[in-house]
Structure formats: C-alpha cells, structure tokens
C-alpha positions as CSV (number, residue, x, y, z in Angstrom):
1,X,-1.7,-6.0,4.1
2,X,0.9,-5.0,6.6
3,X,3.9,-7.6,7.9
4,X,4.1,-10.9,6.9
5,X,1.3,-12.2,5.3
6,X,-0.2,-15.3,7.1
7,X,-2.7,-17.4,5.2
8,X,-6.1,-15.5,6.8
9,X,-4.4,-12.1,5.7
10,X,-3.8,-13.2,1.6
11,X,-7.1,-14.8,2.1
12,X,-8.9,-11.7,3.1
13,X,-6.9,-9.6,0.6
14,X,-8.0,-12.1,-2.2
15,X,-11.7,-12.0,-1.0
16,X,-11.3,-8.1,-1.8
17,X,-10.0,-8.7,-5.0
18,X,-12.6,-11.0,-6.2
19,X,-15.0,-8.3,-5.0
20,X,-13.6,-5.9,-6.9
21,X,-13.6,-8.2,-10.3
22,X,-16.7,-9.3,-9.9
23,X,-17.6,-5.1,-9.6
24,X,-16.3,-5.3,-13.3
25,X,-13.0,-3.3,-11.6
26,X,-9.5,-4.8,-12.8
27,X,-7.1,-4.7,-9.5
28,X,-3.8,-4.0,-9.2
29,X,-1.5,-5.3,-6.8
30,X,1.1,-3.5,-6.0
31,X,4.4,-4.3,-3.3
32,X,5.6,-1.7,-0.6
33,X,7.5,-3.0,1.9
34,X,10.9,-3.2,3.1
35,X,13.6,-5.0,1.2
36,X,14.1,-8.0,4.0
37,X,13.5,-11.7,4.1
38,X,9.4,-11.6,4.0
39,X,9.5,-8.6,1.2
40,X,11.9,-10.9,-0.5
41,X,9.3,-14.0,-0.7
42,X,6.4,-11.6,-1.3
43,X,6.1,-11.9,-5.3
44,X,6.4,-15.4,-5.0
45,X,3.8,-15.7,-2.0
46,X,1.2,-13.2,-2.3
47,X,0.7,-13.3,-6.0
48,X,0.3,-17.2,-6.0
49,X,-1.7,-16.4,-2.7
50,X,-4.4,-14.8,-4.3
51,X,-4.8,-16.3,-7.4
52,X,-6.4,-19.6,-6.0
53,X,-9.1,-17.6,-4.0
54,X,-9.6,-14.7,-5.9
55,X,-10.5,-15.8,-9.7
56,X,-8.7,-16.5,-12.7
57,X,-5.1,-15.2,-12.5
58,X,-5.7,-13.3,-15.3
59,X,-8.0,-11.1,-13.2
60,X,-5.3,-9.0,-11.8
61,X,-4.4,-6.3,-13.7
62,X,-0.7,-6.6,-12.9
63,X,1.2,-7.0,-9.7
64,X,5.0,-5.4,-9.2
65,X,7.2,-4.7,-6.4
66,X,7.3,-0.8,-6.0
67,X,9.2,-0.3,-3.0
68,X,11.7,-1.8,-1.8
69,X,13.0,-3.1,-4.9
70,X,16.7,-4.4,-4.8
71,X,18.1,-1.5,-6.3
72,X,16.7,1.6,-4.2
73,X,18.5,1.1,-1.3
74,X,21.7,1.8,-3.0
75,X,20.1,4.7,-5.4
76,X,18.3,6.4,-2.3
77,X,22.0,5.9,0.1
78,X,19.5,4.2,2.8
79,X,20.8,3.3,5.7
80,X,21.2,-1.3,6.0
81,X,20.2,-3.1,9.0
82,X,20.9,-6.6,9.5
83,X,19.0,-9.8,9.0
84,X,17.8,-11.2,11.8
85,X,19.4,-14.6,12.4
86,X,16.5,-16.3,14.4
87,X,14.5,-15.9,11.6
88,X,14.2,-19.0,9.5
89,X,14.2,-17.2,6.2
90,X,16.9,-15.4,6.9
91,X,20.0,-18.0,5.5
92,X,18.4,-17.7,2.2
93,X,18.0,-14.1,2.1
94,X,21.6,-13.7,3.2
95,X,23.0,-16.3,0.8
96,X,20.5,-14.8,-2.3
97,X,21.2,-10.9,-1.1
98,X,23.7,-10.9,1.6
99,X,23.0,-9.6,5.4
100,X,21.8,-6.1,5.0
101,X,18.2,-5.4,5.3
102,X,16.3,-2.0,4.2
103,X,13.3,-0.3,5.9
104,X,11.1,1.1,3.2
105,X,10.1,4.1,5.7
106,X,13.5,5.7,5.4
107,X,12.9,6.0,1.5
108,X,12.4,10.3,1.8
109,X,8.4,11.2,2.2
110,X,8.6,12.7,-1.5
111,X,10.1,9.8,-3.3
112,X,7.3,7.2,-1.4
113,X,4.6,9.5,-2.9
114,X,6.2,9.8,-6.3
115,X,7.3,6.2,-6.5
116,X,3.4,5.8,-6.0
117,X,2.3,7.7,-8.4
118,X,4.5,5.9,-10.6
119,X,2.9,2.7,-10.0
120,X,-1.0,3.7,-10.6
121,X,-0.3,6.5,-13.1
122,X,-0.4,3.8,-16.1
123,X,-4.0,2.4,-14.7
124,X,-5.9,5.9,-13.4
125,X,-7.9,7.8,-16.8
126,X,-6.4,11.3,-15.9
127,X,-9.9,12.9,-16.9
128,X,-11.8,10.8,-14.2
129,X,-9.0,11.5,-11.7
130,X,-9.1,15.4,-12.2
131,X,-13.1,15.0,-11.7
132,X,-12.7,13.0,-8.7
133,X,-10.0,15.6,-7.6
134,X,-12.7,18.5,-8.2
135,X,-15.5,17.1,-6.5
136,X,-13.0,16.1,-3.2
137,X,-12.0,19.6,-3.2
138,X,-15.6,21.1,-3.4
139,X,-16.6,18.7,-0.6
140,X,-14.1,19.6,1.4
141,X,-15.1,23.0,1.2
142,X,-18.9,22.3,1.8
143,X,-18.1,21.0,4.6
144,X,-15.5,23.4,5.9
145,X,-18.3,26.1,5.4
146,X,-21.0,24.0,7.1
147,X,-18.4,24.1,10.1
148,X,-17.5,27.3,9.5
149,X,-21.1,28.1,10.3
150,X,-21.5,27.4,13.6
151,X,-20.5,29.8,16.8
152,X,-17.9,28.5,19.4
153,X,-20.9,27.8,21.9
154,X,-22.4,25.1,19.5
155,X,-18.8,23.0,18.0
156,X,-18.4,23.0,22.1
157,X,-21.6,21.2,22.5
158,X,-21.6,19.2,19.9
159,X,-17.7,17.7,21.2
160,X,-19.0,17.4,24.7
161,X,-22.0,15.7,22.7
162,X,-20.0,13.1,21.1
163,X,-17.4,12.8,24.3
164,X,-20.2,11.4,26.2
C-alpha cells in the first residue's frame, strides 16, 4: 500500500493475503512509511484492517513497524518537518509525539535496504533464497546473451516494432 490506507486499499491488500494463505504461504506484514500522523495509526489500523477480510488473525505470520519507527529519526540525525495542522489527526500525534514529522525516504539508501533485510531475514530459508538467487542470475544472463545475439539492424526493428 502506499499513503493512507482507505478502506478499498486494506481491503485489496487483505484479499492478497487470504490468497496467499489459502496458497498454504504464511504472510508477513511489514510497516515502511514515514513516522507522521497516518504511519502513527497504521499498527492499529491496518493490522485490525486485514484481519476481518483476510482469515483468522492468526494467519499472518507477524506484522511490525520497520521504518519509521519512533526511534530512527533521532539514531539516523534525519531532518523533522512539521505536522500539518489541517490534518485532523494531527492534535493527537502532536500531543502523543510532539510536532515534528519524519520522511522515511531520507533514511540513507543502504540503511532502507539493510533495515529490509532485517525484517524478512527471520522468515526466508537461506538455501531456497541462494537457489532463487542462482537461477535470477542465470536468467538474467540467458537473456542478456539472447540480446546479445542479435545485430544493431534487427534490436532497431524490433523497437520501431514495438513503438508502433
């Protein structure tokens, strides 16, 4: 999901969920968001969002807050902004964490990814994950040769093919 999460978003989110559980898959939900007055409801709202419309509760694996959380922004030295009064949720998440607001987008690139990594590491079998890694790799290469393989005159017809 991306931005608030209105009812059809959860709802849509849940529906993929419930796909995935009935796949035999165990999800994991995991927050990433800026630290703000919708990323401050969102445990509370999109957990209890999906659990009416996606199975039994117990049917996600687990479901944490990864980024923002309310320490990072001080541990990272990120830059606040400033809640915007207009919005209705903003009195209680100035009188709960005070006016200044965090982007999760100026966490650094590297600390995303590894704060990421972090999250999943716990639920991925390394063994399948290096497998998966292997075969993406030698894909990527098939393919790379199969493109590799054709002269200048033929990629140009086949981008003029596919402009038209």
């Amino acid at each position: 999901m991306r931005g608030y999460a209105g009812d059809d978003c959860v709802y849509d989110a849940a529906q993929r969920l419930k796909g995935y559980v009935e796949a035999g898959q165990i999800p994991v939900v995991a927050y990433y968001g800026d630290f703000d007055r919708a990323g401050s409801t969102w445990s509370g709202t999109s957990r209890s969002g999906f659990a009416p419309t996606c199975a039994p509760p117990a049917s996600i694996s687990s479901s944490r807050r990864v980024a923002l959380t309310r320490e990072q922004p001080a541990a990272y030295h990120l830059a606040p902004n400033t809640a915007k009064p207009a919005d209705g949720r903003s009195p209680a998440f100035v009188a709960e964490y005070g006016p200044d607001t965090f982007e999760v987008d100026a966490l650094p690139f590297e600390v995303r990814v590894r704060l990421l990594e972090a999250a999943f590491a716990r639920h991925v079998d390394p063994t399948k994950f290096t497998e998966s890694q292997r075969h993406e790799q030698r894909s990527e290469e098939i393919l790379s040769d199969f493109v590799d393989g054709y002269s200048d005159f033929e990629r140009e017809a086949f981008v003029d093919m596919e402009a038209e």
